[in-house]
ZADREN-422226 format. One line per field, with one value per residue: residue in three letters; y, z, x of N, C-alpha, C in turn. Coordinates in steps of 0.05 Angstrom, whole numbers, padded with zeros to 5 digits. Last residue first. Example, Ala and Ser with C-alpha at 12.3 -4.5 7.8 and 13.67 -1.06 7.14 Angstrom:
! residues 2
aa ser/ala
nv -00045/-00114
nw 00142/00156
nu 00257/00264
cav -00021/-00090
caw 00143/00156
cau 00273/00246
cv 00001/-00066
cw 00157/00156
cu 00258/00264
END
This chain:
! residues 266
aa unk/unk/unk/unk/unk/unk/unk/unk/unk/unk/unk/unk/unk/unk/unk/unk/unk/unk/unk/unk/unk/unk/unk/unk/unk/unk/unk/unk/unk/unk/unk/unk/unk/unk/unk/unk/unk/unk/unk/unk/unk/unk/unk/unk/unk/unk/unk/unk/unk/unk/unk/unk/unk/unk/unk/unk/unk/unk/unk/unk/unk/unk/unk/unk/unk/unk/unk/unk/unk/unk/unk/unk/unk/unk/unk/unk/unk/unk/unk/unk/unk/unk/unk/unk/unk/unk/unk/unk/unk/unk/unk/unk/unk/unk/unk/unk/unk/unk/unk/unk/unk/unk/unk/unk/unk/unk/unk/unk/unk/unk/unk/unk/unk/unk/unk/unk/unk/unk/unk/unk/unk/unk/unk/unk/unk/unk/unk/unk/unk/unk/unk/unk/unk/unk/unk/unk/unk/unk/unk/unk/unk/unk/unk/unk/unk/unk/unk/unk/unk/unk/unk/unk/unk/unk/unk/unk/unk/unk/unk/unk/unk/unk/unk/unk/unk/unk/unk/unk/unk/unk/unk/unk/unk/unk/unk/unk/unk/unk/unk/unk/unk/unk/unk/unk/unk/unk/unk/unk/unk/unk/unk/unk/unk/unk/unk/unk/unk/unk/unk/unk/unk/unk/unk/unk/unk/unk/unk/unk/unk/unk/unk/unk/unk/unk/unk/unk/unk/unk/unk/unk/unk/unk/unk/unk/unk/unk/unk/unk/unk/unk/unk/unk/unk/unk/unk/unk/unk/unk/unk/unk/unk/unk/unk/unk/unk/unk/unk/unk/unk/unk/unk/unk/unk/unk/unk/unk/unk/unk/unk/unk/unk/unk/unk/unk/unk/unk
nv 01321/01339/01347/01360/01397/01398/01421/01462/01489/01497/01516/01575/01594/01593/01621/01688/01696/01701/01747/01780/01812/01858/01846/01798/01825/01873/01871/01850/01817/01785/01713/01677/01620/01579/01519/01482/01467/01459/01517/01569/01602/01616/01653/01697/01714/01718/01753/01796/01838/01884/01870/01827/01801/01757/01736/01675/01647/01578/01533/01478/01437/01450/01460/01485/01476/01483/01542/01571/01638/01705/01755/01818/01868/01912/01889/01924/01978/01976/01989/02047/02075/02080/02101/02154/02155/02116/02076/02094/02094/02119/02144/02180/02171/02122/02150/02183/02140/02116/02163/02170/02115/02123/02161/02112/02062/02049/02043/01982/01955/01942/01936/01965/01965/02004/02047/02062/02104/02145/02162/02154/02209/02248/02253/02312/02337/02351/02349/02287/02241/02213/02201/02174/02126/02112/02097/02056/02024/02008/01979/01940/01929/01909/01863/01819/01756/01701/01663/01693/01724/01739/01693/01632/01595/01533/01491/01487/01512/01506/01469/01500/01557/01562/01551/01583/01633/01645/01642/01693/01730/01720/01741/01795/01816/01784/01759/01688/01653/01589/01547/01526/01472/01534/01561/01595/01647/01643/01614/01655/01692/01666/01667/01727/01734/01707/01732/01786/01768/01751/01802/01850/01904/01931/01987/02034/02032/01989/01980/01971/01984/01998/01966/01955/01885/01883/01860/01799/01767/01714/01677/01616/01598/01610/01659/01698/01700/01738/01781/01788/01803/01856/01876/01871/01914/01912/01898/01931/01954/01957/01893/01851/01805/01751/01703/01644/01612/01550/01530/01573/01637/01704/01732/01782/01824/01854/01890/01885/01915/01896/01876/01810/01829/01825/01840/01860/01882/01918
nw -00574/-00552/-00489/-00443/-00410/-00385/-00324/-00338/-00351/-00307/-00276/-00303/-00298/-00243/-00221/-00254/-00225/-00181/-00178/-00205/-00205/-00229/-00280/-00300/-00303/-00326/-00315/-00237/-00171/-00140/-00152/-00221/-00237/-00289/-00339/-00394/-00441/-00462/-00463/-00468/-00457/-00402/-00390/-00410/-00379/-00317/-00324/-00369/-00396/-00381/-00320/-00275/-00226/-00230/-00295/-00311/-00358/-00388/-00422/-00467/-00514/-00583/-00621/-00620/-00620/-00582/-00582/-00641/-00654/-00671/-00716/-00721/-00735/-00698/-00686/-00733/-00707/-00670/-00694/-00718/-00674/-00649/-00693/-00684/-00625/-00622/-00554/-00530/-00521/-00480/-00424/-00407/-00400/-00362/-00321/-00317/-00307/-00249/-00210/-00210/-00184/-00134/-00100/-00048/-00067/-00083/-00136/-00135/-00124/-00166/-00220/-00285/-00339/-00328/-00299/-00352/-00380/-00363/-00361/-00406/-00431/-00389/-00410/-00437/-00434/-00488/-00549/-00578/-00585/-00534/-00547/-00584/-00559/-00527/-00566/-00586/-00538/-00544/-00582/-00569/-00525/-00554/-00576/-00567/-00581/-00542/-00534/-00481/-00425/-00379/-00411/-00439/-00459/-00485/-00512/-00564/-00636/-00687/-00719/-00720/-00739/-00740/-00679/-00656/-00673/-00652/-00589/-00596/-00603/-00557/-00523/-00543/-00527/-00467/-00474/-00474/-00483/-00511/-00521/-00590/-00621/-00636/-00641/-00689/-00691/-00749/-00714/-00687/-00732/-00750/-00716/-00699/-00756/-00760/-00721/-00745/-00787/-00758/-00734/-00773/-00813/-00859/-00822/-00792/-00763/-00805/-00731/-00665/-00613/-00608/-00658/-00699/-00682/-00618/-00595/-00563/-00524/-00502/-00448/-00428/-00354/-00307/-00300/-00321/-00285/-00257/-00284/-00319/-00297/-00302/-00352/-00402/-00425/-00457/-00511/-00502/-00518/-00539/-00529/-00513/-00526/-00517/-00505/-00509/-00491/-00491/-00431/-00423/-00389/-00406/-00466/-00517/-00554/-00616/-00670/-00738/-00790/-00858/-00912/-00892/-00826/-00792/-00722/-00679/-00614/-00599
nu -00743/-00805/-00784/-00753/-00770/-00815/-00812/-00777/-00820/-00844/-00817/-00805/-00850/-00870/-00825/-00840/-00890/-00877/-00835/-00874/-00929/-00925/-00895/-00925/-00975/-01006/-01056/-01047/-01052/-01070/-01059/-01068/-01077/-01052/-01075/-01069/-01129/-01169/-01197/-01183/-01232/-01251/-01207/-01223/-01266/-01242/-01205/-01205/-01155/-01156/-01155/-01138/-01133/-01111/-01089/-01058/-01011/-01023/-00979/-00968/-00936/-00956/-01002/-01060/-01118/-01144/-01155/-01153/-01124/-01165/-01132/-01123/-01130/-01118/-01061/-01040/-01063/-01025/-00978/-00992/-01001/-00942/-00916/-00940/-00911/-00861/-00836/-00773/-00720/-00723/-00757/-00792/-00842/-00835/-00824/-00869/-00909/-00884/-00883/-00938/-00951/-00932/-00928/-00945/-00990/-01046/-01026/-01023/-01063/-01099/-01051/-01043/-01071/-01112/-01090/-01055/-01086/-01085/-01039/-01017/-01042/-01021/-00964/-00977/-01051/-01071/-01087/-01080/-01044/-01068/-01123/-01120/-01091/-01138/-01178/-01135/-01146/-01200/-01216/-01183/-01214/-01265/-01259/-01209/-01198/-01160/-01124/-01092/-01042/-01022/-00976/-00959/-00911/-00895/-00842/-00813/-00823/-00795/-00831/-00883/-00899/-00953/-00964/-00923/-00940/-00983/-00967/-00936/-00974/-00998/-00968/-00952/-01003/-00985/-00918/-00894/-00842/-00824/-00759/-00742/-00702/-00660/-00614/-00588/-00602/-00634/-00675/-00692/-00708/-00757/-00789/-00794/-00821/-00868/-00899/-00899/-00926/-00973/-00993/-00958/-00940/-00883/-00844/-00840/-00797/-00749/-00724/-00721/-00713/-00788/-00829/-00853/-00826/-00799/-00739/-00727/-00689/-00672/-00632/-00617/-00631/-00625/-00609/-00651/-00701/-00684/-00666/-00715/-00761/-00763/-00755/-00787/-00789/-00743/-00763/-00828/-00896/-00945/-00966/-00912/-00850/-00832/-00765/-00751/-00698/-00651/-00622/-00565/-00549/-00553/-00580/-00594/-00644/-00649/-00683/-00683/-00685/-00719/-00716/-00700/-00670/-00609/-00609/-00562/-00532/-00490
cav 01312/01341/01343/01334/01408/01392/01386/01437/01485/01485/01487/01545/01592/01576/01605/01666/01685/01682/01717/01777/01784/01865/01876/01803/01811/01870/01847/01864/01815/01814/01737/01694/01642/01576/01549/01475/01483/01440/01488/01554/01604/01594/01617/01678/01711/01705/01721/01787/01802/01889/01894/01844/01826/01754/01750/01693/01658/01603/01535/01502/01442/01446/01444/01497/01480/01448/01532/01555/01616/01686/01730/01796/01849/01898/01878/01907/01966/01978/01974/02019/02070/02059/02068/02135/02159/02142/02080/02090/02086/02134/02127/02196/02188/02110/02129/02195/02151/02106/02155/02196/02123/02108/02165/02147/02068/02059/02059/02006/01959/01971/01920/01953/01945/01974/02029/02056/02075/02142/02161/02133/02182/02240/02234/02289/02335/02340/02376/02308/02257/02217/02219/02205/02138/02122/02121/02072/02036/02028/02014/01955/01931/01928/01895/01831/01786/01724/01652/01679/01723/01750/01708/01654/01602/01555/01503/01470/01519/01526/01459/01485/01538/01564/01542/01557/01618/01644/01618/01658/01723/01723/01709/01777/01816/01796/01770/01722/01659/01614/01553/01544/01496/01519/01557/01569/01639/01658/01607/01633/01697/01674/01641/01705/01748/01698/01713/01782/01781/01736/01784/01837/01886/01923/01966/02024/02036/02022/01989/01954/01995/01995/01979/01984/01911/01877/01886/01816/01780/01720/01688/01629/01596/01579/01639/01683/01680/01721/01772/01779/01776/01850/01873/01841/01915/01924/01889/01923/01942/01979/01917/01857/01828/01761/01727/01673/01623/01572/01525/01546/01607/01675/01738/01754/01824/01836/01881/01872/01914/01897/01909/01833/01814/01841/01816/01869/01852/01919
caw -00569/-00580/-00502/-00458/-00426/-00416/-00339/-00331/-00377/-00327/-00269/-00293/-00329/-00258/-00210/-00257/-00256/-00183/-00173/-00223/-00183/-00204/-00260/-00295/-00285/-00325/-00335/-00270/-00204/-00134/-00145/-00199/-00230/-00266/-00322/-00369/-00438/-00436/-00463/-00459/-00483/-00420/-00371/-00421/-00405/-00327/-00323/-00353/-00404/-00405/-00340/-00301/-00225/-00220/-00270/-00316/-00332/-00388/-00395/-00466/-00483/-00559/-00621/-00611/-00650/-00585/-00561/-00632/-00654/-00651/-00710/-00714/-00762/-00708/-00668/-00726/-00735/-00671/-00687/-00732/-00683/-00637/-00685/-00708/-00637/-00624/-00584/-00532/-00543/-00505/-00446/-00403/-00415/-00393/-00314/-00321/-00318/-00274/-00218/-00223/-00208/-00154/-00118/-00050/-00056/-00044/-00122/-00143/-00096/-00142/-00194/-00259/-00334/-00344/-00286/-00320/-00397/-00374/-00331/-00394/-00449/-00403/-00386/-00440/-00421/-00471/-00530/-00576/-00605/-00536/-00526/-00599/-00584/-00516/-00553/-00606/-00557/-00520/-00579/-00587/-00529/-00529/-00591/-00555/-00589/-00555/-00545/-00487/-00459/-00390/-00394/-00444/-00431/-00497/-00502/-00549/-00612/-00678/-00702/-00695/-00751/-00763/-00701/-00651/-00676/-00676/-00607/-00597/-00626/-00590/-00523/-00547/-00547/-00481/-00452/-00493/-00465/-00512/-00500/-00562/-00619/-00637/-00620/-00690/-00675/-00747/-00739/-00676/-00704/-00769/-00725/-00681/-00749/-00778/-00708/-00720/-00791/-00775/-00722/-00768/-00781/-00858/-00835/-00810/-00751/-00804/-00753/-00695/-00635/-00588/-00623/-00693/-00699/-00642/-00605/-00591/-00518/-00521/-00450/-00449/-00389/-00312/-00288/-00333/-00309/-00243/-00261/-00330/-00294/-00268/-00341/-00391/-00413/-00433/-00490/-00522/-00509/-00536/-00537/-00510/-00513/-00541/-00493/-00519/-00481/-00498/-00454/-00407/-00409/-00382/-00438/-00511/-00529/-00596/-00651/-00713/-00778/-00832/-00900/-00913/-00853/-00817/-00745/-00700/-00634/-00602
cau -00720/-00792/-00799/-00739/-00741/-00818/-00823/-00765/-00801/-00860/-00831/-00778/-00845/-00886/-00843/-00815/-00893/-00892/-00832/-00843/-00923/-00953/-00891/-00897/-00972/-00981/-01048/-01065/-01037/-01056/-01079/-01050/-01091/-01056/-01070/-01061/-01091/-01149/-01200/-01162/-01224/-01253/-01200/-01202/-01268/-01275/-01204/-01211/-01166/-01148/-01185/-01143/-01147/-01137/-01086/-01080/-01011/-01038/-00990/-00983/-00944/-00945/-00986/-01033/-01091/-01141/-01125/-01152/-01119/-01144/-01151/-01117/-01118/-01140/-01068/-01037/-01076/-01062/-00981/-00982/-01029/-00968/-00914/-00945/-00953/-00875/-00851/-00810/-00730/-00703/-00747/-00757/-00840/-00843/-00801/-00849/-00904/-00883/-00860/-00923/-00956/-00914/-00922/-00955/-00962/-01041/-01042/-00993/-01049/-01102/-01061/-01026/-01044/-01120/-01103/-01049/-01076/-01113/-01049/-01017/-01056/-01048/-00973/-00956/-01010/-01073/-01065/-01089/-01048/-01036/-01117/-01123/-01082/-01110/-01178/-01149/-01124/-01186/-01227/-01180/-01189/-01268/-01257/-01226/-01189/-01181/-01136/-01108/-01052/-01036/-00977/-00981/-00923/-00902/-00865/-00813/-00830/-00779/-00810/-00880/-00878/-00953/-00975/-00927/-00908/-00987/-00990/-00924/-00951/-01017/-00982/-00931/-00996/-01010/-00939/-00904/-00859/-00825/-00791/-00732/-00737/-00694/-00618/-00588/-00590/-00609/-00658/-00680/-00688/-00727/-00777/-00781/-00798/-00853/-00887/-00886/-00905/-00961/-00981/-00983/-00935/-00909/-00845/-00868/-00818/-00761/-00729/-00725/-00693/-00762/-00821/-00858/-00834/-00815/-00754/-00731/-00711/-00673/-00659/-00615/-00643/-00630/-00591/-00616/-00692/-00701/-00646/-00691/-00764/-00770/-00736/-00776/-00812/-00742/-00749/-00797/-00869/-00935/-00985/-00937/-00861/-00840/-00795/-00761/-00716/-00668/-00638/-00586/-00538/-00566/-00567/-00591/-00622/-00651/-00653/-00690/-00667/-00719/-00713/-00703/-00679/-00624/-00607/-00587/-00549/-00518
cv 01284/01335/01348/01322/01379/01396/01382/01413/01464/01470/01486/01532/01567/01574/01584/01622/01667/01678/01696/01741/01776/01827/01863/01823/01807/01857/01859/01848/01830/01819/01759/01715/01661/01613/01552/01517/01485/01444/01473/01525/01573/01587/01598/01656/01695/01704/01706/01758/01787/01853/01880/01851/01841/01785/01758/01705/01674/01612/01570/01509/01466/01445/01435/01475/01481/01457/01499/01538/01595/01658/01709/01771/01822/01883/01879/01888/01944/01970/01959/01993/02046/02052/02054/02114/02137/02134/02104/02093/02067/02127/02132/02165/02190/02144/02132/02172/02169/02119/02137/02183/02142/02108/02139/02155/02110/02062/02070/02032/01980/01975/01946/01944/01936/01954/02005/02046/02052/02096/02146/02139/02158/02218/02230/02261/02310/02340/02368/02328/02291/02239/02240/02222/02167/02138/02140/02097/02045/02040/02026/01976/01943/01950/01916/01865/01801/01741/01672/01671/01701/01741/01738/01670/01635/01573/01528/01475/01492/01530/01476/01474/01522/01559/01532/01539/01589/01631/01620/01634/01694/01712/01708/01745/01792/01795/01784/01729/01689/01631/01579/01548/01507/01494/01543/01557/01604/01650/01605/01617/01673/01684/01648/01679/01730/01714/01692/01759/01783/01749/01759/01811/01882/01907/01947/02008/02021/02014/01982/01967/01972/02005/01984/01986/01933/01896/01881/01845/01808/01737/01708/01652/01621/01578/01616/01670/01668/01687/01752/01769/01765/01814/01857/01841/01881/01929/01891/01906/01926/01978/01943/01884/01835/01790/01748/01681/01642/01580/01546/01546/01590/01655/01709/01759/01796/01836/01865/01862/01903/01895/01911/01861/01825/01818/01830/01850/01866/01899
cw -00585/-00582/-00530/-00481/-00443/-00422/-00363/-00335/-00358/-00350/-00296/-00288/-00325/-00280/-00225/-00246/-00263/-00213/-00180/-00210/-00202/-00194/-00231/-00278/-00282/-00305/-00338/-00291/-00223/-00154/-00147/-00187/-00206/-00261/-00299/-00361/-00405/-00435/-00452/-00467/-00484/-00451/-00393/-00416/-00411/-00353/-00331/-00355/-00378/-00409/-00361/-00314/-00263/-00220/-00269/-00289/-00326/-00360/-00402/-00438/-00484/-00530/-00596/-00607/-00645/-00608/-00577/-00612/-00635/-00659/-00689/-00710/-00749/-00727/-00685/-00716/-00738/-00692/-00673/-00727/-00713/-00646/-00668/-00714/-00661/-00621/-00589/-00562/-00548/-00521/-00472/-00417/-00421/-00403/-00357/-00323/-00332/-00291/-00248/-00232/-00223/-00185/-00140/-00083/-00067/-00044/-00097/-00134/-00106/-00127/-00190/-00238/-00306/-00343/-00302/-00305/-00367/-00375/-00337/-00371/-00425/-00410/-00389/-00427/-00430/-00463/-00505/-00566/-00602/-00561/-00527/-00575/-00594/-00545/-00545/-00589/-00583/-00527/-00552/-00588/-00546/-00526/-00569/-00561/-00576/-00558/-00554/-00512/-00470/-00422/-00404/-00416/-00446/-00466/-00503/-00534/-00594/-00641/-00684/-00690/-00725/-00767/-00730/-00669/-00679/-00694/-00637/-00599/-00622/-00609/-00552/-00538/-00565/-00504/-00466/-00474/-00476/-00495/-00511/-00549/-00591/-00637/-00616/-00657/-00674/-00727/-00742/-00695/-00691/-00747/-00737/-00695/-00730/-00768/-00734/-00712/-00769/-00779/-00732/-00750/-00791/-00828/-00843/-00822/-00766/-00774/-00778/-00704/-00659/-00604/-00619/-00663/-00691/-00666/-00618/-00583/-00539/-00527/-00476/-00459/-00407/-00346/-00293/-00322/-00328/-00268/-00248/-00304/-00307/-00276/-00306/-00361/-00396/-00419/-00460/-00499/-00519/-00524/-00526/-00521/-00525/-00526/-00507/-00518/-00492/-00495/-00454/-00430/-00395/-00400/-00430/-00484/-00531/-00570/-00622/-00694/-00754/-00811/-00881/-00912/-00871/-00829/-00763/-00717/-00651/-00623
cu -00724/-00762/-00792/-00760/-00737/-00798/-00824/-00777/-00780/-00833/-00838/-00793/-00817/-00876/-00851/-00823/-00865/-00897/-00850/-00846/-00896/-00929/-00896/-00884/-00941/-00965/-01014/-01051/-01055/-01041/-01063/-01064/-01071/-01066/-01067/-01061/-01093/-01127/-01172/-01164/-01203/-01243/-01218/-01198/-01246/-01273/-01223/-01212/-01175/-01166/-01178/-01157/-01135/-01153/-01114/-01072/-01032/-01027/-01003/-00990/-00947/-00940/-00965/-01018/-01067/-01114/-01119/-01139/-01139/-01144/-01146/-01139/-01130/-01152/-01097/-01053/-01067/-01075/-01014/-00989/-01018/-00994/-00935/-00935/-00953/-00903/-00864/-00824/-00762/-00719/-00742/-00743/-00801/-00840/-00806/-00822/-00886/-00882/-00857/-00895/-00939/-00924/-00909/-00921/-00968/-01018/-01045/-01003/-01027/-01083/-01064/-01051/-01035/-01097/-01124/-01067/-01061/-01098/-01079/-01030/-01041/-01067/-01005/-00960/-00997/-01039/-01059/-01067/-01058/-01024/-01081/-01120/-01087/-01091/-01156/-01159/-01126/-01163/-01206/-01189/-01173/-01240/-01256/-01236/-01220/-01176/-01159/-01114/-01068/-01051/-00994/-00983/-00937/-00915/-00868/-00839/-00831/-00796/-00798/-00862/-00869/-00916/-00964/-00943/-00911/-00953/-00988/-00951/-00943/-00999/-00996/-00944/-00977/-01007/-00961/-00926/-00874/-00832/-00790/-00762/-00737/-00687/-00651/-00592/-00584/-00589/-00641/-00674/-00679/-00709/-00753/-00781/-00773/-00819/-00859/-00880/-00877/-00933/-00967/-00976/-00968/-00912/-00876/-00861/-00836/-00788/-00738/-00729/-00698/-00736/-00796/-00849/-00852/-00824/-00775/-00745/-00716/-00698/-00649/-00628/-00623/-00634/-00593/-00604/-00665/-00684/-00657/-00675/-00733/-00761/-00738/-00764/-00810/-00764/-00745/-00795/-00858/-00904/-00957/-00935/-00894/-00857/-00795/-00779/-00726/-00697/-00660/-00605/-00565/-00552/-00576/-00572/-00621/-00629/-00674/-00669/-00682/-00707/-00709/-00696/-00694/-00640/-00630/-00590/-00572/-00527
END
């Protein structure tokens, strides 16, 4: 089990695949294993390096101090450690927040950069929602509750017309070992309402946006403009857990891309 200590902070990681390095920075309430539709897609052509983030998964303490600075100061010191930079990144929602804020604030450690679901905004809306989901999950309410409530802002209508695939998710995220508690997820909320977004013209590196055509959480209509001349592409039949709702078509676009820049900063 890969743990890299720093300071106080035990941060575990998965590594897998040979090929030039790859780090995928997980989103709002997810680990590693929120990677898994795109890992058997991606290890055959890349190095894939896929952190716990703080208050998630098997990183420890839970309450360590988090902020997205914290988070993205974390993955520089990881690929450090791994002596494997400047490594592509790829971060889904939350985790696009973190690697723009990687990319910024230590741009040798970033080759490119792929935003999936993730933009250039903070959106209070978002925040009140998790914050709702939070007192829902707190309250008496059934166990499943706060995601049956939290399920149709991540998946596509189409998970819906399948006949139990919801009950199956749910119960798939309640019978996980290492889900985040309550008082990791209102940690990590306070986190996220810390946050400031980056400047796309700021972002130092090749930059591609994966938007999905059907997301609540970051409607397209709002983020496509945020982008300015960051390169995107628009996925249909996709929420914002677009990696889930289209795996191939995000794999697709994260190998084209990082093949036309594998010889950049060299």
């Amino acid at each position: 089990m890969p743990i890299f200590e720093r300071d106080t902070l035990s941060l575990y990681y998965e590594i897998s695949g040979a090929g030039p390095p790859l780090l995928m920075i997980a989103g709002m309430m997810s680990d590693s294993a929120s990677w898994a539709p795109l890992i058997p897609l991606l290890e055959p052509h890349f190095t894939l390096i896929c952190p716990d983030n703080r208050t998630t998964g098997r990183t420890t303490p839970w309450d360590a101090p988090a902020s997205v600075d914290l988070f993205a100061s974390d993955c520089a010191a990881l690929l450090k450690h791994l002596e494997v930079g400047p490594a592509h990144v790829l971060g889904h929602s939350l985790g696009g927040m973190i690697g723009m804020r990687l990319a910024c604030k230590h741009p040798s450690a970033v080759k490119t950069l792929t935003l999936a679901a993730s933009a250039p905004l903070r959106l209070e809306r978002n925040v009140a929602l998790f914050k709702a989901l939070l007192a829902i999950r707190r309250s008496d309410a059934a166990p499943d509750a706060w995601l049956n409530a939290l399920f149709p802002w991540l998946f596509s209508p189409a998970l819906y017309e399948i006949a139990g695939a919801v009950e199956q998710a749910a119960a798939a995220s309640l019978a996980y070992p290492f889900a985040q508690s309550s008082d990791a997820m209102a940690h990590q909320i306070d986190a996220l309402d810390g946050y400031t977004p980056e400047l796309a013209a700021s972002i130092p590196c090749p930059t591609q946006a994966l938007l999905a055509k059907d997301d609540l959480l970051l409607p397209y209509e709002l983020a496509q403009p945020t982008l300015g001349g960051t390169a995107f592409h628009s996925i249909e039949n996709a929420g914002h857990s677009i990696h889930w709702d289209a795996a191939d078509e995000v794999a697709k676009h994260v190998k084209r891309f990082i093949t036309q820049h594998e010889g950049a900063n060299k």
